[in-house]
N, C-alpha and C positions, 0 to 999 in steps of 0.2 A: 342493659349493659352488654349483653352477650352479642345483640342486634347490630350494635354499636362498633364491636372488636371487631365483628364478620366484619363491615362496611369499610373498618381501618384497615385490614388485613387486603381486602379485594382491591381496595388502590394502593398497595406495592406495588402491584405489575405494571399498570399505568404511568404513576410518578417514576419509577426505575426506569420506563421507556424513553420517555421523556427527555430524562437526565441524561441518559445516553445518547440520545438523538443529537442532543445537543453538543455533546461533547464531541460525535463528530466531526458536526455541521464546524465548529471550530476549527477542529485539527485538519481538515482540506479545503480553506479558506487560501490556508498559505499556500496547500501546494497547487491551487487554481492558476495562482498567478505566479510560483517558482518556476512550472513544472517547463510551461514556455518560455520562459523570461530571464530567467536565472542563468542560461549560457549566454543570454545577450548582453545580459549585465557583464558577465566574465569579458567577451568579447569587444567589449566597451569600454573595458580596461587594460586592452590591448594583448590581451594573451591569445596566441595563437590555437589552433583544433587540438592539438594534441596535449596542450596543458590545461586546456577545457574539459576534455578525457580525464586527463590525470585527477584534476581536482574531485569530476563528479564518480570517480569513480575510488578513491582514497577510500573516502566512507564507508562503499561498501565492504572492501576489505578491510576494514578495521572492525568492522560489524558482523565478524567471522569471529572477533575473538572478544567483542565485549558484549553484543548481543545476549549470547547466554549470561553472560556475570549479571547484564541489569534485569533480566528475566530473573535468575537466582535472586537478584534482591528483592525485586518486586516478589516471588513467590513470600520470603520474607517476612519482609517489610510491610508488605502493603503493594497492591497493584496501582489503584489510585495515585496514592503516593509519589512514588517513582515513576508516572507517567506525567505528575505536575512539575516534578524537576527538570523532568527532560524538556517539556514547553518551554521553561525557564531559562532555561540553558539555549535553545532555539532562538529565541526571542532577542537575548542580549547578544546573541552571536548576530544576528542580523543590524542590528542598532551598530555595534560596532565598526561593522565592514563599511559603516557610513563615513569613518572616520579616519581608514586606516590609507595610503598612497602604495607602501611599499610589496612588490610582490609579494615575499615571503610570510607579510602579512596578511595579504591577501589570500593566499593559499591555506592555513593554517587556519585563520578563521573560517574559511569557505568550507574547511573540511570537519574541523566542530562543527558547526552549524546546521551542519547536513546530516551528519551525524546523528543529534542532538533528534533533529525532525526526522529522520525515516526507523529512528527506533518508537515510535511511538503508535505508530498503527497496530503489528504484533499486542503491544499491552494494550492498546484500547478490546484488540479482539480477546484478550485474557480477559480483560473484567465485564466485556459483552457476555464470554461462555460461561464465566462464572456465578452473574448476576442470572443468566439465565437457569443455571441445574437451581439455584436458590432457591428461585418461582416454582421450579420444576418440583422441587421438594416439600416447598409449602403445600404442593397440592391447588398452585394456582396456573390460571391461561398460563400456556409456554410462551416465551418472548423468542418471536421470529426474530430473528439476527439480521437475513436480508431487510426487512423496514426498518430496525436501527440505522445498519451501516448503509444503506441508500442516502442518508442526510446529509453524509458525508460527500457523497458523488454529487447531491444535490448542490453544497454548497461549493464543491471542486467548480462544478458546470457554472451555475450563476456569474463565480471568481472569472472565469473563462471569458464568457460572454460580456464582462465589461473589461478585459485587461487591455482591447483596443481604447478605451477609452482612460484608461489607468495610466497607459504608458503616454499619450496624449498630456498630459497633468505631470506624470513624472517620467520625459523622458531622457534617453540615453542611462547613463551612471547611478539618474537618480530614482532608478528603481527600487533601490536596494530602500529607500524609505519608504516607500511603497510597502515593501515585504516589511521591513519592522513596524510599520504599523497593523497591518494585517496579525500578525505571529501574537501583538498582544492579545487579542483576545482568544487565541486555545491558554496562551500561559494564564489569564484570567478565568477560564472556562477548568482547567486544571485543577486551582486550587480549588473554586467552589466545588467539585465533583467532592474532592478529598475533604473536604470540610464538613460536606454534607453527609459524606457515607459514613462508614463503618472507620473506627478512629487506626491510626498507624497501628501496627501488630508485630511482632515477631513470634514466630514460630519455630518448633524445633526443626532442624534440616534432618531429611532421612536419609539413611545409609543405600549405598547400591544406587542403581542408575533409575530405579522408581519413577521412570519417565509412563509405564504405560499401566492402564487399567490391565492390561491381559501381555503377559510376556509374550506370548506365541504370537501375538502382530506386534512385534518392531519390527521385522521384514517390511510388514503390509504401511509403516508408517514411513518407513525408510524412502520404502515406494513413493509415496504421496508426495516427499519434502522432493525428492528427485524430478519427479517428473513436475512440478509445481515451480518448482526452480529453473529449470529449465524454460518454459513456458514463459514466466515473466524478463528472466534473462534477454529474452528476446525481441523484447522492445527497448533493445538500448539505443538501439540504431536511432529510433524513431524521438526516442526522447531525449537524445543527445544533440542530436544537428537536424532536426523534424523542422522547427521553426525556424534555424537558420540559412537551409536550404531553399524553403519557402521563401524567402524575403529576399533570399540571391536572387530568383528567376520572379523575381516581382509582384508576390503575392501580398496585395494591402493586410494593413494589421488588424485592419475589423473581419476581413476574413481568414486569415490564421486562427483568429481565436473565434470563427464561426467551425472550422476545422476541429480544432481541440475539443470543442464543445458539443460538437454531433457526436463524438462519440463517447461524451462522457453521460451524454445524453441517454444513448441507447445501454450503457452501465445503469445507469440509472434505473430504467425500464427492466434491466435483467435480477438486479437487487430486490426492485419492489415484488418482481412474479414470483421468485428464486423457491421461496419458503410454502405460499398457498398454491399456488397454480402448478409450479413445477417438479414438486416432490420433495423440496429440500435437503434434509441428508440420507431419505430414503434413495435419491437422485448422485448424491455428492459424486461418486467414481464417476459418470455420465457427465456432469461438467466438468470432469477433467480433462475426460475425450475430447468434447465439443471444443475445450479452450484449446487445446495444441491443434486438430485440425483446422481450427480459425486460423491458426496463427500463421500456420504454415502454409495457408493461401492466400491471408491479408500480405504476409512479408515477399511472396514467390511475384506479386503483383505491382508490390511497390516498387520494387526492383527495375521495373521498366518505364519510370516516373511518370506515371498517370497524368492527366488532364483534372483541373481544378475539378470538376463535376465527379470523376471517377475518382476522385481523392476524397470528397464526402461521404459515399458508396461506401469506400474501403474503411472512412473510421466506423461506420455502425458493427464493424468484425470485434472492438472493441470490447463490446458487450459480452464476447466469447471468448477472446486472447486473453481480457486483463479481467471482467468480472464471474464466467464460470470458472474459468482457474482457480482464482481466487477464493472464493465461496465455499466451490469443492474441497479444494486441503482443509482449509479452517474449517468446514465440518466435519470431515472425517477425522483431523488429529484431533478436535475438541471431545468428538465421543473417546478415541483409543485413550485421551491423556487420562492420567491417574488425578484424583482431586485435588491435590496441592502440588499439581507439575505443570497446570493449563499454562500458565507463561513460559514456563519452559519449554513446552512443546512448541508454541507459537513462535519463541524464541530460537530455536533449532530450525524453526524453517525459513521465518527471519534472517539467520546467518549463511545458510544454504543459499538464501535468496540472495543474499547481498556478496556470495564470492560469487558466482553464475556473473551476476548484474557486473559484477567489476572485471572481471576479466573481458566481459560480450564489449562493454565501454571501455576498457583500451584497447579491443582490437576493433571496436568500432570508428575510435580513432584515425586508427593507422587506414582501415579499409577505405574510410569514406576520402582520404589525401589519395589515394591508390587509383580509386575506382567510381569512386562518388557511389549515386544510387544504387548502384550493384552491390553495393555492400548489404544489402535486405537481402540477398540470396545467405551470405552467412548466416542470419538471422532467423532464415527458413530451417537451413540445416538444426537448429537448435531446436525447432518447433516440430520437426520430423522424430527426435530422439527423444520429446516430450512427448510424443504421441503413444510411439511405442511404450514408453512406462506406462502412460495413463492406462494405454488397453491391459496390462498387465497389471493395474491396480483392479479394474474393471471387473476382470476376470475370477481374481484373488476374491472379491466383495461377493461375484456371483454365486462362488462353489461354497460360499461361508455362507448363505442364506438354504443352499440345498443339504447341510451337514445337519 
């Protein structure tokens, strides 16, 4: 019997990997094919650059102020949980927009929608970190975060690599069925997560701002959500009017999304090292560095619109703008958070994230009517002021290892 419990107890980590992988691979199915796509649909429905702006940039300003409430819930509630509603909510917002002619509806649902989907990465990395101290505490293997969340990127890249053939099948307007069928399955992947783990919960809320394991670093976290915001702030450019500039100056659609896909490619690559090879959160400040000086060379570059071959080149910087950034915060806030605040930390940076990103997209707007390409030097500048923090997280991490 005792033989037996060991046997059950040692596939936790396993099945829990699994499960997660999966939940991923789900949740960036849609954004494979939004991530390109989803302003052509806009533009498809005859809204001009700057209400394209508005739309994808609504979200994130409003994900300044609900972010944390659905982190607050999910601490709650249930991570799981509230990360199935929000699919759900994604899902039916996209099905919708299938249906609707008038702008106002159009906008409105496009910004639920959006909403709905970019709060859900933050809670999937809440119940990554938290599944992980679990393992951690059982006294089993530690669950490497980058080979979870690489499945994610895996399934982003795959979405990518057929959305030339996607939009082939559905094109113009009727992309948008495209994405609602896509969106069903994280909202089906959702629920089984939540069905299968640990059941809904409420918990008592603590007093005080109980966001950090150690008062004396909420400076040094402060740091991280700054400089990490920053960083990703900075592909608005790219991810606002990337595809539609492309397709101006006559880039076919199987090579856009040969574009999108090198570098989701080389993300990929940086997820799966991230944990064994490169140090993982002994590393985390170092991928912060590496992702703003990426950034700030990938964007200073783009700025003088490359040549289709130089423009494959410039997405492998991907690997370092969008996935050391990335990696780096969420490992460093996941150790600073206190045990029952990991979504809220996530969530803080998540909001952080999403006012940078909103503001970089409506002046990405405006710059790219102004100046076209040249509007990646704005872009740089944000990646220069991410830098500077990162080294100052960097630093902050170094003299805390000599104390």
């Amino acid at each position: 019997m005792l033989t037996r419990a060991r046997a059950e107890v040692a596939r936790i980590g396993p099945v829990t990997a699994r499960r997660l992988a999966f939940l991923w691979a789900a949740l960036f199915a849609t954004v494979g094919l939004h991530l390109p796509y989803f302003p052509v649909w806009l533009s498809a429905r005859g809204l001009p650059d700057t209400m394209i702006a508005l739309v994808l940039a609504a979200p994130m300003i409003l994900r300044v102020a609900i972010g944390p409430l659905v982190a607050t819930v999910a601490d709650t509630c249930g991570i799981a949980a509230t990360l199935a509603f929000c699919t759900w909510i994604m899902f039916a917002g996209y099905a919708a927009l299938g249906f609707v002619s008038e702008l106002w509806a159009i906008v409105g649902l496009s910004i639920l929608t959006i909403t709905a989907q970019t709060s859900t990465p933050s809670l999937a990395d809440a119940l990554t970190l938290t599944e992980a101290r679990r393992l951690e505490q059982l006294g089993l293997h530690r669950l490497d975060y980058g080979r979870v969340r690489v499945f994610g990127s895996i399934s982003a890249l795959a979405m990518m690599l057929l959305s030339g053939a996607v939009v082939l099948v559905f094109p113009g307007q009727r992309i948008i069925w495209a994405l609602a069928l896509i969106a069903l399955v994280p909202a089906i992947a959702g629920l089984l997560v939540t069905l299968r783990g640990r059941p809904l919960r409420l918990v008592k809320m603590q007093t005080g701002l109980g966001l950090m394991a150690d008062h004396k670093e909420l400076p040094l976290a402060l740091l991280v959500i700054a400089s990490a915001a920053l960083a990703q702030a900075s592909h608005a450019e790219i991810y606002s009017f990337g595809t539609l500039h492309w397709r101006a100056i006559g880039l076919p659609a199987s090579f856009i999304g040969l574009v999108w896909a090198a570098g989701v490619a080389c993300e990929c690559l940086f997820f799966f090292t991230a944990g064994r090879l490169l140090g993982g959160e002994r590393n985390a400040a170092s991928f912060l560095v590496l992702g703003a000086a990426g950034a700030l060379l990938r964007w200073v570059a783009m700025s003088f619109d490359p040549p289709p071959l130089l423009l494959l080149a410039l997405q492998s910087l991907h690997a370092l703008t969008f996935a050391a950034t990335y990696t780096g915060s969420v490992l460093i806030l996941g150790r600073l958070a206190g045990p029952r605040h990991r979504a809220r930390m996530q969530g803080w940076l998540a909001a952080a994230s999403a006012l940078t990103m909103a503001g970089a997209t409506l002046a990405a707007g405006r710059l790219t009517s102004l100046y076209g390409e040249h509007a990646y030097l704005a872009m740089a500048g944000l990646a220069g002021a991410s830098l500077v923090l990162a080294i100052g997280v960097a630093a902050w991490r170094q003299q805390a290892r000599h104390e």
